[in-house]
N, C-alpha and C positions, 0 to 999 in steps of 0.2 A: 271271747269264746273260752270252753271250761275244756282244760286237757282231760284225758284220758285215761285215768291211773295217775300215778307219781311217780316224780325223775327216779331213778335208779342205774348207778354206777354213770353219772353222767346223761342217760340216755335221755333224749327229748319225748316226751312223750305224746301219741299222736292225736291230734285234735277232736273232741267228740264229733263236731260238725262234722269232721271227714268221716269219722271210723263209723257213723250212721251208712256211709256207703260200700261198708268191704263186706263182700259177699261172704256167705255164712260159715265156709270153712277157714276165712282166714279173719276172725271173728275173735279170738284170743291176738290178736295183733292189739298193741300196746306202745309199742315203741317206735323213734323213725328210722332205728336200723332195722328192725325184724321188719317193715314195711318198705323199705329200699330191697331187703335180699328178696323177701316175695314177688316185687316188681321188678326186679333185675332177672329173677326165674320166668320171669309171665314172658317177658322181653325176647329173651333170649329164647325160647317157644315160638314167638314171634317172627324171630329172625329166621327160624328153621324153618318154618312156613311159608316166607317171604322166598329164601332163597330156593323153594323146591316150584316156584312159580318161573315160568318162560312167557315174560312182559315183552307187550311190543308198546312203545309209548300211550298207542289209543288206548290200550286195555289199564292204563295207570290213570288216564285224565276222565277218571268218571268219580262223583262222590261216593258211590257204592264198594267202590278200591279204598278208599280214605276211610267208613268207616269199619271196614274191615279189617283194615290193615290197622287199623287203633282198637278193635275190639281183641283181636290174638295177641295185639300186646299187652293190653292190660285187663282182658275180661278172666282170666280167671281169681281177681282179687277185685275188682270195683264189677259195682252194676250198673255205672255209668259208660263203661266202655262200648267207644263205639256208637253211642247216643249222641245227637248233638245239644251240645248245652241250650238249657233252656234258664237262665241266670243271669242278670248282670257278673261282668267281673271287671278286674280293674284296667286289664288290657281287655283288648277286642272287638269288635265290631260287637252291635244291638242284637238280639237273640234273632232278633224277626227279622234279621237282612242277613243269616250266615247262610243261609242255603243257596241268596242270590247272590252274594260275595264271592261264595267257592266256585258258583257255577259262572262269575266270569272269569276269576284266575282260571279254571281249565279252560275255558275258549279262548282265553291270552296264550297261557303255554302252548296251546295244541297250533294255533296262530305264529307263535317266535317259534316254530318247530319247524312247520312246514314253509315259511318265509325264510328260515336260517337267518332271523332278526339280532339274534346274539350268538355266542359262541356255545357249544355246548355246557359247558359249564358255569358260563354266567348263567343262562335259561334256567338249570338246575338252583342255582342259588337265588335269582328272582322268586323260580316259583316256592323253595324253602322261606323267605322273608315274607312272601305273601301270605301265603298259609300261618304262618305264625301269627302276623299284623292280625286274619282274620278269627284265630282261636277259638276254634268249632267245638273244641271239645270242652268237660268243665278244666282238666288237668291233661298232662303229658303232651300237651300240644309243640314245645320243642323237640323232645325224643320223637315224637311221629311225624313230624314236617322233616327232620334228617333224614329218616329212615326211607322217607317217600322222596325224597331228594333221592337219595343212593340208590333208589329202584328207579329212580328216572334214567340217572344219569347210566347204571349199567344197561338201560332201555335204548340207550342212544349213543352203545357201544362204547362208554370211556371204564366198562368195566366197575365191580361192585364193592371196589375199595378203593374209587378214584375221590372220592368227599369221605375227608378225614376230622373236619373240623378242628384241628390242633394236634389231631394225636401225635404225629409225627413232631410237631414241633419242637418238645423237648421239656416245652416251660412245666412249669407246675398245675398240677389239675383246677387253682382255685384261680391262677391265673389268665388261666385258657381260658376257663368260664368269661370271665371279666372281659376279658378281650372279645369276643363271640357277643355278651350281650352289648357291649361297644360299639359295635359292628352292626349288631341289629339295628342300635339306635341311628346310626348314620346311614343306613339303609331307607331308614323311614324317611331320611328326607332324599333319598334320590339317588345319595354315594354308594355307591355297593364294591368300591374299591378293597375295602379293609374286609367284609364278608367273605367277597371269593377272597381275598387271600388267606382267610382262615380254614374257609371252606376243603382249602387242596393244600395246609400244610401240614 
């Protein structure tokens, strides 16, 4: 695939295949920091939207809340937001089973909710690792599986800054990541030990 322009002062330059999908004002986007601060602003719009909402869990376990809640994160830059992928990609369930995919994780979560089959916070972080495994969207499907984590779990009273994913922890941001997708990976086979404990450090 052919980038986008050329490096400058280091900068990576963003991929044409993607930059085919940022929407027309952010269309001089060329690099992948001026494409991080666009999506960190979209995000952050996102979150102010998220937090002026009064979730009760039922109102979260619907795919109409997913992809909502992933079009105000990133629809003012992509016109994929919000849509569910119709693409292979290298993780994720087949395009033609994400709709049956998501729609059993929410009759699982809405199930571990009302049975109090886990604790409130594993619940939240199962249903984060699933939503990810399932990757509905074509991009941003960790930033919105968190986010929809953190609307659960203030859904189910542990409050909207109880999943931290490392922040607290201390370490370094490249290592957090590392750790997190470590965690995924051990998640996929069953362990979800190392995830919640990233989840709430």
């Amino acid at each position: 695939m052919t980038g986008l322009g050329g490096s400058q002062d280091g900068q990576t330059p963003v991929d044409a295949d993607d930059a085919q999908y940022l929407n027309d004002d952010y269309a001089w986007i060329r690099s992948r920091d001026e494409l991080n601060d666009a999506e960190a602003s979209n995000i952050a719009d996102g979150l102010l939207w998220l937090g002026d909402q009064v979730l009760e869990p039922g109102d979260l376990l619907h795919q109409s809340f997913l992809r909502e809640l992933h079009r105000r994160m990133f629809g003012e830059v992509w016109t994929w937001a919000g849509k569910l992928r119709q693409r292979d990609t290298t993780i994720g369930v087949l395009p033609s089973r994400i709709q049956e995919e998501l729609q059993v994780l929410l009759g699982d979560a809405a199930f571990w909710i009302e049975q109090e089959t886990f604790g409130s916070s594993e619940i939240c972080v199962r249903f984060h690792h699933r939503l990810v495994f399932v990757h509905p969207f074509v991009n941003g499907n960790g930033r919105h599986a968190r986010l929809a984590a953190g609307a659960l779990a203030d859904s189910l009273g542990l409050g909207a800054d109880h999943l931290t994913w490392g922040r607290r922890s201390g370490v370094p941001a490249s290592e957090a990541r590392r750790y997190y997708l470590d965690a995924l990976r051990a998640a996929d086979t069953g362990d979800y030990a190392a995830l919640l404990a990233n989840a709430i450090s």
